[in-house]
C-alpha positions as CSV (number, residue, x, y, z in Angstrom):
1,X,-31.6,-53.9,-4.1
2,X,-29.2,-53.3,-1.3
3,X,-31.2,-50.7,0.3
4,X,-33.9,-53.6,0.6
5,X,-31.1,-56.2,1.7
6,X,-29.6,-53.7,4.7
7,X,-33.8,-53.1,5.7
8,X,-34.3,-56.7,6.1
9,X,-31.1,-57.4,7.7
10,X,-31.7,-53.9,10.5
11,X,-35.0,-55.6,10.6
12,X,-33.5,-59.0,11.9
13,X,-31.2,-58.0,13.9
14,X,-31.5,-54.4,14.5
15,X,-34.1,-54.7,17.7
16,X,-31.4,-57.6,19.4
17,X,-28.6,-55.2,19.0
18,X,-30.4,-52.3,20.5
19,X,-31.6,-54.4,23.4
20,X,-27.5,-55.9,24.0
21,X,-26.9,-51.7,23.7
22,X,-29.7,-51.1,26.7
23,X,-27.9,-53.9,28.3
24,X,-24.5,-53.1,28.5
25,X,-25.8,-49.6,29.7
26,X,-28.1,-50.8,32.4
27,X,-24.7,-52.0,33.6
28,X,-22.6,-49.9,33.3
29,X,-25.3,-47.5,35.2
30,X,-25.4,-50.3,38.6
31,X,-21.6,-50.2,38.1
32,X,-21.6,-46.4,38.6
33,X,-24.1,-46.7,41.3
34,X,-22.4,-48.5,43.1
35,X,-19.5,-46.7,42.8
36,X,-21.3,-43.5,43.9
37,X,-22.4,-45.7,47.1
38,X,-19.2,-46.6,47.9
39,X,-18.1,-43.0,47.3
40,X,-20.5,-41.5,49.6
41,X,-19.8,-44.1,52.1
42,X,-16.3,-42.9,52.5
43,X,-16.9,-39.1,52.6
44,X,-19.3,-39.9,55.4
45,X,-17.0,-42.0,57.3
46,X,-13.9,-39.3,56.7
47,X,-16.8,-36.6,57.7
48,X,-17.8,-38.8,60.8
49,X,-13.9,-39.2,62.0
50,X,-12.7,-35.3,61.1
51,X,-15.5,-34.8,63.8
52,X,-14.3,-37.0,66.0
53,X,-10.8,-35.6,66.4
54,X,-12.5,-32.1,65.9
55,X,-14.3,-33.0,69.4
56,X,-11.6,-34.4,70.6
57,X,-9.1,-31.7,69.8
58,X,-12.0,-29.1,71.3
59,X,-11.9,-31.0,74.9
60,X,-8.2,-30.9,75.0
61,X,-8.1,-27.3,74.3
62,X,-10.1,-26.6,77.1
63,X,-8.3,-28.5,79.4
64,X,-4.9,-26.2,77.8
65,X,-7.0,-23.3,78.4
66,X,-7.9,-24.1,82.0
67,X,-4.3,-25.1,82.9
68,X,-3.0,-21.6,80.9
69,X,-5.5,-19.4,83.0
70,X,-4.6,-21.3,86.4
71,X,-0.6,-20.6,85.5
72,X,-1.3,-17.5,84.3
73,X,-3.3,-16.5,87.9
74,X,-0.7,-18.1,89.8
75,X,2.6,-15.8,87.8
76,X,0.3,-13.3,88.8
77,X,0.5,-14.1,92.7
78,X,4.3,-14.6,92.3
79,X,4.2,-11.1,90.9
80,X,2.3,-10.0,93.5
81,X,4.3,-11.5,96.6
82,X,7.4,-10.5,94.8
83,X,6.5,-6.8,94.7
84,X,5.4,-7.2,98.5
85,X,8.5,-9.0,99.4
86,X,10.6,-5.8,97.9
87,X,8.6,-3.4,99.8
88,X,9.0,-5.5,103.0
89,X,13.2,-5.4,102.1
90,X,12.7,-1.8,101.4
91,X,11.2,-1.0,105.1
92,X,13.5,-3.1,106.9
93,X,16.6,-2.0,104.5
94,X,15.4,2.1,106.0
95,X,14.9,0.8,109.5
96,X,17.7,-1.2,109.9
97,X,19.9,2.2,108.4
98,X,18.3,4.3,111.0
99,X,19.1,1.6,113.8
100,X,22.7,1.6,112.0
101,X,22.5,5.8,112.6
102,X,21.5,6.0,115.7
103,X,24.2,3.8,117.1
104,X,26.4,5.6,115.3
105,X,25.5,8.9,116.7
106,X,25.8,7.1,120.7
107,X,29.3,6.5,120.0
């Protein structure tokens, strides 16, 4: 007698509770869709702006580059006239000591 009392009452109301179940899930699947959109959405945006300054970043790093190649050519000049201006000393340091001797030597 039960058994036939819990058929009939499955039977009454069993099809309206699964169909509330498949409702509440249909939901709770748009909810997580959405969700997922919204996630997605904000990867791409943090993707699109990390790119952005990437780019960015690159540009200015070869504007640093250029600047550290033309100081690095021009130390190299000041190296070079440096080195020339000591040889020039070292000449006139030799010929003005000979000019210094040879007075010397007429007096």
């Amino acid at each position: 007698r039960t058994r036939i009392l819990n058929l009939e009452l499955m039977l009454e109301y069993g099809g309206e509770s699964w169909k509330v179940y498949n409702e509440v899930l249909v939901d709770m699947l748009n909810k997580v869709q959405t969700q997922l959109s919204e996630v997605k959405k904000d990867i791409q945006e943090v993707n699109w702006t990390r790119k952005n300054q990437q780019t960015q970043v690159g540009e200015k790093m070869k504007q640093l580059e250029g600047e550290w190649v033309g100081l690095v050519s021009k130390n190299y000049e000041i190296e070079q006239a440096l080195l020339n201006m000591e040889a020039e000393y070292e000449t006139l340091k030799k010929h003005h000591e000979k000019s210094t001797a040879s007075v010397e030597t007429k007096t």
